[in-house]
PAZAPA-4460 file (N, C-alpha, C; in steps of 0.05 Angstrom, whole numbers, plus 32768, in hexadecimal, padded with zeros to 4 digits):
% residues 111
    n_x    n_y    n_z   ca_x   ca_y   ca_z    c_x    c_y    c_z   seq   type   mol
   8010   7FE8   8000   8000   8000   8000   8011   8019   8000     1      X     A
   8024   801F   800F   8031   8031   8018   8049   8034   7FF1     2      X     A
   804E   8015   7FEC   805E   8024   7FD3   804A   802F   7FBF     3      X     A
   8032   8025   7FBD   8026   802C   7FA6   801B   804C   7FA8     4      X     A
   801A   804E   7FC7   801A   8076   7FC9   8034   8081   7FC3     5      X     A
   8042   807A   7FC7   805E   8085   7FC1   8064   8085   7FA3     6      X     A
   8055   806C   7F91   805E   806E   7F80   804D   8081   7F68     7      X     A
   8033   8086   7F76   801A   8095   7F66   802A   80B9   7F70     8      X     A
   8035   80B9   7F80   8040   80D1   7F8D   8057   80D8   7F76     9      X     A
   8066   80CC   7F74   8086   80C7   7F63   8073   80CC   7F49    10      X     A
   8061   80BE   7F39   8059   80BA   7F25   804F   80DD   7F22    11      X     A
   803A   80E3   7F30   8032   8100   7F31   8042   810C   7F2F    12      X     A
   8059   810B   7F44   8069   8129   7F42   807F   8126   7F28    13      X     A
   807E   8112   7F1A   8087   8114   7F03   8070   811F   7EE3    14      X     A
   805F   811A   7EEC   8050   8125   7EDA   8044   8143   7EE0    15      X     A
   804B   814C   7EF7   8051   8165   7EFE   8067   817A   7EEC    16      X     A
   8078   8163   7EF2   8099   8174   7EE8   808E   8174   7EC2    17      X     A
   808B   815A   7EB6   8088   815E   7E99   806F   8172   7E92    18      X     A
   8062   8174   7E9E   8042   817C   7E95   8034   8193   7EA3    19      X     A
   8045   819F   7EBA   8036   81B0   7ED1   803C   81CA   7EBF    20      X     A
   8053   81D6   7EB6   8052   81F0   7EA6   803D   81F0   7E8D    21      X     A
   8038   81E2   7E89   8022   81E9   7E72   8005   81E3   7E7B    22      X     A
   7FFF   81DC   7E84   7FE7   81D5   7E95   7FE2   81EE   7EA3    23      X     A
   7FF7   81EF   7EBA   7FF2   820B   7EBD   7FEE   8229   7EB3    24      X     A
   8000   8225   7EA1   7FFB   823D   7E91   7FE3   823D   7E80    25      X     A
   7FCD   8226   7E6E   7FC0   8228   7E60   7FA7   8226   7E72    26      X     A
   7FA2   8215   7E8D   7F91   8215   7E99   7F8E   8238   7EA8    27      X     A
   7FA9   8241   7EAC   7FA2   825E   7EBE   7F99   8279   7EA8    28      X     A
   7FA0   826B   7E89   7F98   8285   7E7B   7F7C   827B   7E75    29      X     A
   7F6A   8261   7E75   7F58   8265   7E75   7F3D   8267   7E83    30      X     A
   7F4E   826B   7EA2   7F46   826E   7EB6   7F3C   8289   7EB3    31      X     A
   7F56   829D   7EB0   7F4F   82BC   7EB2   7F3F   82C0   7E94    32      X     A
   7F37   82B5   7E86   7F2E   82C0   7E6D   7F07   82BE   7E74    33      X     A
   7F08   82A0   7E88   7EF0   829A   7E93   7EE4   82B1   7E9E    34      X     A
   7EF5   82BA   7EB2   7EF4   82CA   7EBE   7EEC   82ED   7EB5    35      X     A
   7EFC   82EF   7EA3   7EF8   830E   7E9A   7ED9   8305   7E8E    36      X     A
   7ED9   82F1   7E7E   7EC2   82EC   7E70   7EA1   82F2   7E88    37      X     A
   7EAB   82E7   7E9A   7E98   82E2   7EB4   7E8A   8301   7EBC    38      X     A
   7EA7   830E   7EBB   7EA5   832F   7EC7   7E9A   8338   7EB9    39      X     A
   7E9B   8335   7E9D   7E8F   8346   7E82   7E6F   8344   7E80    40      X     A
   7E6A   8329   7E80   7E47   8325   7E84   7E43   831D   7EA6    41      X     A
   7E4A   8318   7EAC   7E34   8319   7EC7   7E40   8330   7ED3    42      X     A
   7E50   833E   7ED8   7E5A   8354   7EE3   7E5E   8353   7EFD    43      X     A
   7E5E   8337   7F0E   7E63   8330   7F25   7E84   832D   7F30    44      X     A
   7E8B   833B   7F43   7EA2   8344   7F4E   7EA8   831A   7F55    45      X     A
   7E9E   830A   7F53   7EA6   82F6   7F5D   7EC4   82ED   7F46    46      X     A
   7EB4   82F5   7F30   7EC6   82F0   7F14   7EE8   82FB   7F17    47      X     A
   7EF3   8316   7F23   7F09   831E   7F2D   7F1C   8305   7F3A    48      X     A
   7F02   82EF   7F4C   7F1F   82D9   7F5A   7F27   82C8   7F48    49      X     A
   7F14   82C7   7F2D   7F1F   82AF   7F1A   7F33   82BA   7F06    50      X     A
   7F28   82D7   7F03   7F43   82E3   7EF8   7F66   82E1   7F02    51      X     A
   7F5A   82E9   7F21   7F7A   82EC   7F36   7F89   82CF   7F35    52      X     A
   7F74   82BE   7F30   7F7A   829B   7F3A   7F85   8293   7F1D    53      X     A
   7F70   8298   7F08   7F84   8290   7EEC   7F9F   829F   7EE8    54      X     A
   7F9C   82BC   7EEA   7FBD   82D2   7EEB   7FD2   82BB   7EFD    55      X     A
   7FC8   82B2   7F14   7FD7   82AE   7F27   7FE5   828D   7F1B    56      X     A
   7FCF   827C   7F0D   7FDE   8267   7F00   7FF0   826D   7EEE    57      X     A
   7FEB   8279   7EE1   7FF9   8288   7EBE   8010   8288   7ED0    58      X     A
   8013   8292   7EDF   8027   82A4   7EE6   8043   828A   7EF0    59      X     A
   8033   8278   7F05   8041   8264   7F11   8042   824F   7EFE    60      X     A
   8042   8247   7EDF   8045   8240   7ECF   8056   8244   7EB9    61      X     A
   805C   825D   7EBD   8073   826A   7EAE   8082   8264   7EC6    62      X     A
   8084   826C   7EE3   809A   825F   7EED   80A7   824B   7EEE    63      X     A
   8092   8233   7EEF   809E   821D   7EEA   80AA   8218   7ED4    64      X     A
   809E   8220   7EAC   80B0   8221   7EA1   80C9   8226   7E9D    65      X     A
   80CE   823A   7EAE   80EC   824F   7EB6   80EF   8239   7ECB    66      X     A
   80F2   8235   7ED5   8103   821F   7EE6   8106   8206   7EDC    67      X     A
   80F6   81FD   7ED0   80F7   81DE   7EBA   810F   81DE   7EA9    68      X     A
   810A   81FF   7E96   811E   81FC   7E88   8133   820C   7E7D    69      X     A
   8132   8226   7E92   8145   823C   7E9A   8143   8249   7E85    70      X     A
   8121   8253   7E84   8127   826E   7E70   8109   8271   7E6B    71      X     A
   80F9   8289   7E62   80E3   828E   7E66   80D5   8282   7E4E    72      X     A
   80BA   8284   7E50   80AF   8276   7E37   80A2   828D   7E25    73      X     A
   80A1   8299   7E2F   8096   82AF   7E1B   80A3   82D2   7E1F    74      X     A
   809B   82E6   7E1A   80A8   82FE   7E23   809D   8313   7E2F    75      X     A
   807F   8303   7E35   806E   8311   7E43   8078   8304   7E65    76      X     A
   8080   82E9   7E60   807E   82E2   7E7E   8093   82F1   7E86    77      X     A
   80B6   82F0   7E72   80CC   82FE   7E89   80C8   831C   7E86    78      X     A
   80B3   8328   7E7A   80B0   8348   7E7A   809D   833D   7EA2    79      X     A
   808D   8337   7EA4   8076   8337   7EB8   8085   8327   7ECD    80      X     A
   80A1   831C   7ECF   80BB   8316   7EEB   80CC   8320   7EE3    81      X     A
   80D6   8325   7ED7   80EC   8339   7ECB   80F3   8358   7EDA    82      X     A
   80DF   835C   7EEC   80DC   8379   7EF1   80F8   837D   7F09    83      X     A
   80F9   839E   7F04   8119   83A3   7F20   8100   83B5   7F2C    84      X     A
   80FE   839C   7F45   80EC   839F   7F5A   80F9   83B9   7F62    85      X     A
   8118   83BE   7F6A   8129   83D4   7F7D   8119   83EF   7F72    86      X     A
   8119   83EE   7F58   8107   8404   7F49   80EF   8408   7F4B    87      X     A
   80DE   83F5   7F51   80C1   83FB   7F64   80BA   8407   7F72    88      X     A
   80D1   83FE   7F8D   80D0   8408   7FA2   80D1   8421   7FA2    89      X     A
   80E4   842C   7F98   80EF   8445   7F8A   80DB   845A   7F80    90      X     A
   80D2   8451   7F70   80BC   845B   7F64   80B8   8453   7F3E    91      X     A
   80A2   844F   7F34   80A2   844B   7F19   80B4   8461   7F0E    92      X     A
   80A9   8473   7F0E   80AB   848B   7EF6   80C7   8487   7EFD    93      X     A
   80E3   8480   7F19   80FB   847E   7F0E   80FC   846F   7F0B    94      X     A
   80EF   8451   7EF9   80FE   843C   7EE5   8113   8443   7ECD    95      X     A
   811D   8435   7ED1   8136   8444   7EB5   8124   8431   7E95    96      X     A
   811E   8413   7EA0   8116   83FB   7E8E   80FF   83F8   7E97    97      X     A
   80F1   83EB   7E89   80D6   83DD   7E95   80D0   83C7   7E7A    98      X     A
   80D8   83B7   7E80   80DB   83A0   7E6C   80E3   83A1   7E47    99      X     A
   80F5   83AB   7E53   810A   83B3   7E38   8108   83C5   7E2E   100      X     A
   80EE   83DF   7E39   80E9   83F1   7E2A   80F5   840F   7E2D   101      X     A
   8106   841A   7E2A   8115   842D   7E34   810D   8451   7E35   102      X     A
   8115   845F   7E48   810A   846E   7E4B   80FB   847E   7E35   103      X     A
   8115   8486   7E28   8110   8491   7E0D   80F6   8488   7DFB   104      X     A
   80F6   8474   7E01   80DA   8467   7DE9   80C3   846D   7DF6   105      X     A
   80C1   8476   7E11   80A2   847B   7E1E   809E   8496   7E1F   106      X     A
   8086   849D   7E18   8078   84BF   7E11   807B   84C2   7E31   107      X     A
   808B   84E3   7E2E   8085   84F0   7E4B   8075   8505   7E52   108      X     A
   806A   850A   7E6B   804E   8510   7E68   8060   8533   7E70   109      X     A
   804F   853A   7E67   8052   8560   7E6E   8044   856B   7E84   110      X     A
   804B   8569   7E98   803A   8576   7EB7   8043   8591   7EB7   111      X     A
***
């Protein structure tokens, strides 16, 4: 008894490792798509957690890609971890970068 949990355990968390980044990522974008869809016709604030909850898979699915296989899968994911938090803190408006896009290329506002 005890090997055959061990071995359904072993078996899972291998089909975790081959199959968990895409699963995640396609189940969490069509989680949030459910979701916005939800917000749009029923206009119920409940629709926002399936948004946060699909964002929040997408998101831990691209991680695991990036850890699987040391490098991002797309250029939205390392623009959306990619960020210099130190510069947050800081404040936006002093970002020098904000995902490759340099100062120069962004309209500045005239106050």
């Amino acid at each position: 008894m005890i090997l055959s949990v061990l071995g359904t355990g072993l078996l899972a968390a291998i089909g975790f490792w081959i199959f968990g980044g895409i699963a995640l990522r396609l189940g969490g974008a069509l989680l949030a798509i459910a979701g916005a869809a939800g917000l749009a016709i029923t206009r119920d604030a409940n629709s926002l957690l399936l948004v946060a909850l699909g964002t929040a898979a997408w998101w831990t699915g691209h991680l695991h890609y990036a850890l699987r296989r040391g490098a991002w899968r797309s250029a939205l994911a390392r623009c959306a971890f990619d960020v210099p938090w130190q510069a947050i803190w800081q404040g936006i408006g002093r970002m020098g970068r904000i995902c490759g896009v340099a100062d120069e290329n962004r309209r500045e506002s005239d106050d």
